[in-house]
C-alpha positions in Angstrom: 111.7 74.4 96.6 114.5 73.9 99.6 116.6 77.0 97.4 113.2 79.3 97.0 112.6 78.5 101.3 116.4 79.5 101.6 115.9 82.8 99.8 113.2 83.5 101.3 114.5 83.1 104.6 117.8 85.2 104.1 115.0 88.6 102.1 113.4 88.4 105.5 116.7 88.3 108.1 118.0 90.9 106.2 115.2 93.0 106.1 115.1 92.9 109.8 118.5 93.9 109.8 118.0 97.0 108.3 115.4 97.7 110.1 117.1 97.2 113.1 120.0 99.0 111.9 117.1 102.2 110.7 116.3 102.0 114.4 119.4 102.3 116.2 121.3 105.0 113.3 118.3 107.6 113.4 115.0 108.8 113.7 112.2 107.1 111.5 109.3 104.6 111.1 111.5 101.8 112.2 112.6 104.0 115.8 109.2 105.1 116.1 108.1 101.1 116.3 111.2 100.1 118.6 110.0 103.2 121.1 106.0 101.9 121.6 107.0 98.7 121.5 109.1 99.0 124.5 106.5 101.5 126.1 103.7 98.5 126.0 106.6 96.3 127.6 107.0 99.1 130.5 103.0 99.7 130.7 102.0 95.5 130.9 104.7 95.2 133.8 103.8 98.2 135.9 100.3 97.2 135.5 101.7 93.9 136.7 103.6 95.3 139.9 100.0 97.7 140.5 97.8 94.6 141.0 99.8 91.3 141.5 101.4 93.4 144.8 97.9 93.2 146.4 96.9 89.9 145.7 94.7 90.5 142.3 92.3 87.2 141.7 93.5 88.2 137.9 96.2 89.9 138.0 96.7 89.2 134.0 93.8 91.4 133.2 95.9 94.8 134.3 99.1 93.9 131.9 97.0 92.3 129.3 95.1 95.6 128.9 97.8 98.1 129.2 99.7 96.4 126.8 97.3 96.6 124.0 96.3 100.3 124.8 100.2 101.3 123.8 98.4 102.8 120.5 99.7 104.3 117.5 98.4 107.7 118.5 97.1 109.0 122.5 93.5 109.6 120.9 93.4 106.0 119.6 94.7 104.7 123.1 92.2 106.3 125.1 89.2 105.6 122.6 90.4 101.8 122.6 90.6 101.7 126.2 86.7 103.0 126.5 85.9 100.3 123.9 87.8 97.6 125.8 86.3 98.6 128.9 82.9 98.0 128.1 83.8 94.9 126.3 85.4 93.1 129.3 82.8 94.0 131.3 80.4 92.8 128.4 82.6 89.5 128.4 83.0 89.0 132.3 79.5 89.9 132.9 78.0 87.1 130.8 81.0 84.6 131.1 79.7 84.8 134.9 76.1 84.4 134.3 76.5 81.6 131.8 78.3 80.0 134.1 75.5 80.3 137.2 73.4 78.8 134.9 74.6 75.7 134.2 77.1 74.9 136.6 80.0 73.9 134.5 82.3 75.1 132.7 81.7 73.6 129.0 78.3 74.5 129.2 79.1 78.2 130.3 81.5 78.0 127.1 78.9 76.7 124.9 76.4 79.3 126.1 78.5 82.2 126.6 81.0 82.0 123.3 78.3 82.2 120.8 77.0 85.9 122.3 80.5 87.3 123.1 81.8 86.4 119.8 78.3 88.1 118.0 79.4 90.9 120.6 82.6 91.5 119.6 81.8 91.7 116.1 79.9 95.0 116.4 81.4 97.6 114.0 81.7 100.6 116.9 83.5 97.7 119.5 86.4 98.1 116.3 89.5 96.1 117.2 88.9 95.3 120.6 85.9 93.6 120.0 87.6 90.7 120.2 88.4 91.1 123.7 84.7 89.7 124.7 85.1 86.0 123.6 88.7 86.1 125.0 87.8 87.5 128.6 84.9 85.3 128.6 87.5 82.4 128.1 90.0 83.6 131.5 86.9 84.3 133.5 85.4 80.7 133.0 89.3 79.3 133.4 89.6 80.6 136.8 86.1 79.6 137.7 85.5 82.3 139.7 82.2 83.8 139.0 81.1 85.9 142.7 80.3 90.0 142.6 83.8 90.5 144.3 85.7 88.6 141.9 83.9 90.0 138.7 84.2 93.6 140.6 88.3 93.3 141.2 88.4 91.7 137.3 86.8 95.4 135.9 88.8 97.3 138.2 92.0 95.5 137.2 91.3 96.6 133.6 90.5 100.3 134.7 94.3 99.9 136.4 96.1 98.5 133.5 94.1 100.7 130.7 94.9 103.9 133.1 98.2 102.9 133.2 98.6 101.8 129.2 97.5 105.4 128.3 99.3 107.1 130.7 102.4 105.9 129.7 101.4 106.5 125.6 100.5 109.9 126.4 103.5 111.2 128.5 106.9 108.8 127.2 107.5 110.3 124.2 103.8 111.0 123.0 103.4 109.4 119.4 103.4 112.0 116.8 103.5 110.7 112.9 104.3 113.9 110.9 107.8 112.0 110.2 105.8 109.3 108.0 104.1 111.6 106.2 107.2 113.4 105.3 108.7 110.1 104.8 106.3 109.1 102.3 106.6 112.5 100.3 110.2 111.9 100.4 109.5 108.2 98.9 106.8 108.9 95.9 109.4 111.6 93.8 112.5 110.0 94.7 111.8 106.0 93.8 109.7 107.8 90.4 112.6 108.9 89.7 114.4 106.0 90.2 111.9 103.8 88.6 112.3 106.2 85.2 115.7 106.4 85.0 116.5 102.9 85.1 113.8 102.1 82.9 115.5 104.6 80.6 119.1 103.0 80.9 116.9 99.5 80.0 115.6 100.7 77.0 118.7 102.6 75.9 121.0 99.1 76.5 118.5 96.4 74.7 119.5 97.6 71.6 118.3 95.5 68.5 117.7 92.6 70.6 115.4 94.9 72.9 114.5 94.9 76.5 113.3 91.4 77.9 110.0 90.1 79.8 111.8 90.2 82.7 113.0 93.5 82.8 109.6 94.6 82.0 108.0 92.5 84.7 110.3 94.3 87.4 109.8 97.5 86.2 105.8 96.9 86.8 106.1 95.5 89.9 108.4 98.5 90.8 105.3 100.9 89.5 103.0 98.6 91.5 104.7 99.8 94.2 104.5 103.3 93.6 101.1 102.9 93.9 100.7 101.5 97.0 103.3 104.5 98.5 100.3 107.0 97.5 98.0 104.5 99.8 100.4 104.8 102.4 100.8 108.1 101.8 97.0 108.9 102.3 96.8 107.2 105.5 100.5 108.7 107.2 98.3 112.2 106.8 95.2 110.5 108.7 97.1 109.5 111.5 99.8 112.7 111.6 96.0 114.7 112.0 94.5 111.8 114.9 98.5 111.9 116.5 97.6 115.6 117.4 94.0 114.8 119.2 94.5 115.0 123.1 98.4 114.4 123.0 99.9 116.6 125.5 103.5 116.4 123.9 102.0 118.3 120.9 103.3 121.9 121.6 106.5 120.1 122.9 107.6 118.9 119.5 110.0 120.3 117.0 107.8 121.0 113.9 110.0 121.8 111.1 108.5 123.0 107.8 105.1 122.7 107.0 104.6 119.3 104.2 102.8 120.2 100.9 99.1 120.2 101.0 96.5 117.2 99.9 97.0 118.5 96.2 100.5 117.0 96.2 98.8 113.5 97.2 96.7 113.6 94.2 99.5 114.5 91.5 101.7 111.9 92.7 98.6 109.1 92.4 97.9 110.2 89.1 102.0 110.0 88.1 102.0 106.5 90.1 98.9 105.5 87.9 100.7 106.4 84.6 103.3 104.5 85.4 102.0 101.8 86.4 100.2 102.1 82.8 103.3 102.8 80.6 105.1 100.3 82.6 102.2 97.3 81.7 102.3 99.0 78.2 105.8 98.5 77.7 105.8 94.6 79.3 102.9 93.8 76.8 105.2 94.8 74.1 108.6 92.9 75.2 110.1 91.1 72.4 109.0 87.3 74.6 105.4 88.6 75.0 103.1 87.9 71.8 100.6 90.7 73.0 102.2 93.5 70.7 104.4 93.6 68.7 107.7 95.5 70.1 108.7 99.0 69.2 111.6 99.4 66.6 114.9 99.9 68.4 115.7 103.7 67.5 112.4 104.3 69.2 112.9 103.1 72.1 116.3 105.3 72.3 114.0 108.0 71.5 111.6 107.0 74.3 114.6 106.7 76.9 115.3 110.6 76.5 111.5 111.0 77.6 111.8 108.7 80.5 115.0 110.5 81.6 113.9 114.1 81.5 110.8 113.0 82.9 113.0 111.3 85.6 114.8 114.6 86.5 111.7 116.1 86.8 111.0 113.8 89.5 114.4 114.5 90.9 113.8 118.4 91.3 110.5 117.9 93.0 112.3 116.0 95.7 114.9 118.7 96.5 112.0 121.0 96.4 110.3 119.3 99.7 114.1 120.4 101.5 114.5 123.6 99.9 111.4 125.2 99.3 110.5 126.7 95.4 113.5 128.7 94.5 113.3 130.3 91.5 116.4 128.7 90.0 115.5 125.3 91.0 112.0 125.9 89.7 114.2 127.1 86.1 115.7 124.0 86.3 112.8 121.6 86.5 111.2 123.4 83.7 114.1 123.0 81.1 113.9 119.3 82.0 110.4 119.1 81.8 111.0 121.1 78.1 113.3 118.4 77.0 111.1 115.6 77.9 108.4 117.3 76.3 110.7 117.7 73.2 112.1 114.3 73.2 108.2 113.3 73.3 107.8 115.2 70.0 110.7 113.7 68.5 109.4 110.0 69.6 105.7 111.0 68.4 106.8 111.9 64.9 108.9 108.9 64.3 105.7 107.1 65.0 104.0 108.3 61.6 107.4 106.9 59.9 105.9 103.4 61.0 103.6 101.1 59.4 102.4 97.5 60.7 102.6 96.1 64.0 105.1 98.0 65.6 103.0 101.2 65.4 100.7 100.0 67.7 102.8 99.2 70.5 104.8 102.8 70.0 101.4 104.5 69.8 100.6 103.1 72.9 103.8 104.0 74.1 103.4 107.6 73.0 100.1 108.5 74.7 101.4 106.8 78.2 104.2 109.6 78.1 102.2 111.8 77.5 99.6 111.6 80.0 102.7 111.4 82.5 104.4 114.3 81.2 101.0 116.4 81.6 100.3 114.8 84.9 104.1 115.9 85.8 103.9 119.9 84.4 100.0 120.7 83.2 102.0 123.2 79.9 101.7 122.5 76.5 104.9 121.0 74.0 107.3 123.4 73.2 105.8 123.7 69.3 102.8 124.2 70.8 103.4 126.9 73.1 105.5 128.9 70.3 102.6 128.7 68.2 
């Protein structure tokens, strides 16, 4: 247990070492993080220095809301500050009247929780609905409940959200068209990845074949996938919100134009085969006792599939840089040809099989197939000469 802690421990300082490294060496998801986070830093002590110089009764309030209102995207920041805003007033409003009522402070917090809590867990408050229970909580520790104190405690918010999304807005404005292309970059390139060392796995098991584990790794890997479309889905939804009231917008180097929503929707449909030819493919491992696995000269056949396929994958990649050249868009058919043929190739050797084994290959067979359609919608090679 001490050795798994240890592991643990050293996969999560070195992840934070490269993505410290990311941030420092060039631009990306990583920098983009480092940058707002040290804009929220800037806004909560300027909001700081704007009310604690006059003698603020709460001088927390300004900092604590510009620090929060350092959002992802300028549109976000100043819809989260209008939410706040009526929230703390919400909060302070009936932290104060709780507390007229009954005079002390743990009956205010017995009487006033319970509403700000129900408050803050109305759908349009979003995120910052939270914020009602938790201002309730300063207001009745500072025990200050006149007009002029719950007056300078909205106008302290005002201050720091004003200053929270004016610093969001014009340092370096937030603009996420980098993930997106990030993303496109990730789904062809680790595909490819994925098939071609599944292919060198299949091609060095030899008689013995492949193990569980390799299979296991190579699903988790295609689990992955997956979730890079989801990511994928939601880097376009903010690049589109990153654009809404951002003043930087016309500022920004734009670069070439990423591939529309279709492109989304192949690579989730790849990611999906994948993820079924690598659960098809674990099922059968030589360990497993779910199928029985593939003979060996099959699975050699079934490794020139993966690695065409895999090239295939490669040439879509180079197309996000260099656009659909004609030559590169020859090349990416002959691959796709050869997979296709390979797939012929693996498909008749499965009529040469009886017993067991046929049922694995079979399913085997009609996973590559569906990805090789899903990569190129054409026809085998036999069947487009006939």
């Amino acid at each position: 247990m001490g050795m798994g802690w240890w592991r643990w421990l050293r996969w999560e300082a070195a992840a934070v070492l490269r993505a410290a490294r990311s941030a420092v060496t060039g631009p990306g998801p990583e920098r983009d993080a480092a940058v707002q986070s040290l804009k929220a830093a800037a806004a909560a002590a300027l909001a700081w220095a704007a009310t604690a110089s006059w003698g603020a009764p709460l001088a927390l309030m300004a900092p604590w809301t510009a620090v929060v209102l350092v959002e992802s995207t300028v549109y976000r920041s100043v819809r989260s500050g209008l939410q706040q805003l009526v929230v703390v007033a919400a909060g302070t409003v009936i932290a104060a009247g709780a507390a007229m009522l009954t005079g002390n402070k743990m009956g205010a917090m017995v009487l006033a929780l319970p509403i700000t809590v129900l408050l803050g867990n109305y759908a349009r408050f979003g995120r910052q609905g939270m914020y009602a229970s938790t201002t309730a909580l300063f207001v009745l520790a500072y025990g200050s409940y006149s007009l002029y104190d719950i007056g300078h405690r909205l106008l302290e918010s005002v201050i720091g959200a004003a200053i929270g999304i004016t610093v969001n807005a014009l340092v370096f404005p937030p603009v996420h068209a980098r993930s997106v292309r990030h993303m496109l970059y990730t789904l062809p390139r680790d595909s490819a990845d994925l098939l071609h060392t599944i292919a060198e796995g299949l091609r060095e098991a030899g008689d013995e074949g492949y193990t569980q584990e390799d299979a296991e790794s190579w699903q988790d890997r295609a689990r992955r996938l997956a979730n890079a479309v989801t990511d994928l889905h939601t880097a376009r939804g903010w690049d589109q919100e990153s654009y809404r009231l951002n003043p930087g917008y016309r500022m920004r180097r734009r670069g070439r134009a990423a591939p529309p929503a279709d492109w989304d929707e192949t690579w989730d449909g790849i990611s999906e085969h994948l993820k079924t030819l690598t659960r098809t493919l674990r099922e059968a491992a030589p360990d497993e006792h779910d199928l029985a696995p593939p003979p060996s000269g099959a699975l050699g056949l079934a490794a020139d599939v993966l690695d065409a396929a895999g090239n295939v994958c490669e040439h879509d990649l180079h197309l996000l840089d260099e656009g659909p050249e004609e030559e590169r868009e020859a090349r990416r058919a002959a691959d796709l040809d050869r997979a296709w043929e390979a797939h012929g190739r693996l498909k008749d050797s499965l009529s040469q099989l009886d017993g067991e084994s046929s049922a694995s290959l079979g399913g085997l067979v009609a996973d590559m197939q569906r990805l090789l359609y899903a990569l190129g919608p054409q026809l085998p090679l036999r069947s487009r000469a006939a």
